[in-house]
Structure formats: C-alpha cells, structure tokens
C-alpha positions in Angstrom: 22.5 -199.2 -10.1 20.7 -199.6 -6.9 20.5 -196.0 -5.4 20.2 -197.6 -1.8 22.1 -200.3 -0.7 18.9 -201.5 1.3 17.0 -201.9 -2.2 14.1 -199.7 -1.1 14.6 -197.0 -2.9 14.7 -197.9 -6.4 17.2 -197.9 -9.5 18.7 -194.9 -11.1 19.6 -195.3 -14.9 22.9 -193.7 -16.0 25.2 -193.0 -19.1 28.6 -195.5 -19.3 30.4 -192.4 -20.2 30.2 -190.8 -16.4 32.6 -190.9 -13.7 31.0 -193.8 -11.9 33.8 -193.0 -8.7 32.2 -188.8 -8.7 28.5 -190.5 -9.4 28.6 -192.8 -6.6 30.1 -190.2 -4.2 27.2 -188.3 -4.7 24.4 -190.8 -3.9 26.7 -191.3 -0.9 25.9 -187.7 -0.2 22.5 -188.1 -0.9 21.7 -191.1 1.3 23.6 -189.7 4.4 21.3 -186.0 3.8 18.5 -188.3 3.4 19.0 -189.9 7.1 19.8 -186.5 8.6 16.8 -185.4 7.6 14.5 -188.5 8.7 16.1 -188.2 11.5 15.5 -184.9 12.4 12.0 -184.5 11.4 11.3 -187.8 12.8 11.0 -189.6 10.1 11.2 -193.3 8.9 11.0 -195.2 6.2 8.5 -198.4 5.9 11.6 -201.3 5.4 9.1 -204.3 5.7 7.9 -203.3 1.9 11.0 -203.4 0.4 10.4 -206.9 -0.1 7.9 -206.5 -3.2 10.7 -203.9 -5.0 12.2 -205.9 -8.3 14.5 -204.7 -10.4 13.8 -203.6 -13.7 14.0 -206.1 -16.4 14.7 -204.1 -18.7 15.2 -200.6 -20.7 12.9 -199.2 -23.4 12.2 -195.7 -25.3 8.9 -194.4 -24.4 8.3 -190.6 -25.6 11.8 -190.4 -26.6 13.4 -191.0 -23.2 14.7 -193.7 -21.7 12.6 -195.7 -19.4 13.2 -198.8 -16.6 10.8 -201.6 -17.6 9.2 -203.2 -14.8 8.0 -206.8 -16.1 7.3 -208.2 -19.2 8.7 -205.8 -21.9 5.8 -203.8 -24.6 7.5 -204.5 -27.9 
C-alpha cells in the first residue's frame, strides 16, 4: 500500500488479517498531522523527486523479518 497518495513517501507492508477500513483511517490521520506540521514549521517536501520512487518488486526474509525488495530479487 502506497502510504501517500502522491507516491513520495514510500510503501508500508501490512498483514491481510487487519482491518484495512481502521488501517487506512489512520494513515489518513497521519498524512493530514504530517501537513499540519510542514505547514507550521515551514516546511515542504521536494515533489520533483518523487519521480525516481518505484515500487517494490517484491517481498523477501532478511534477518527474520520481512523486507520490501527494491529490484532484482537476492535468491
């Protein structure tokens, strides 16, 4: 799941079993705080470079914890 809707800010990994309705209320929440507080301190985020993000490709177990893959998988 994209945790921006501009794509800037990355991907979040999450369990199937969750409340997906609850989970994507609270990103909501997050977001919006997030803007209140750029906006207040004055500051803003660099949108030309959210070109180069790519979403992961794919999902692999690295020290015993899932892990986004960016690229061309290790195993």
């Amino acid at each position: 799941m994209k945790l921006d809707p501009s794509g800037c800010s990355g991907y979040i990994m999450y369990s199937k079993k969750i409340d997906l309705a609850v989970f994507q209320k609270k990103i909501d929440k997050y977001i919006n705080t997030r803007g209140k507080i750029y906006s207040k301190w004055g500051l803003y985020a660099d949108y030309a470079d959210c070109v180069m993000v790519i979403p992961p490709t794919g999902i692999e177990c690295i020290d015993e914890k899932p892990t986004l893959v960016f690229g061309v998988y290790t195993k």
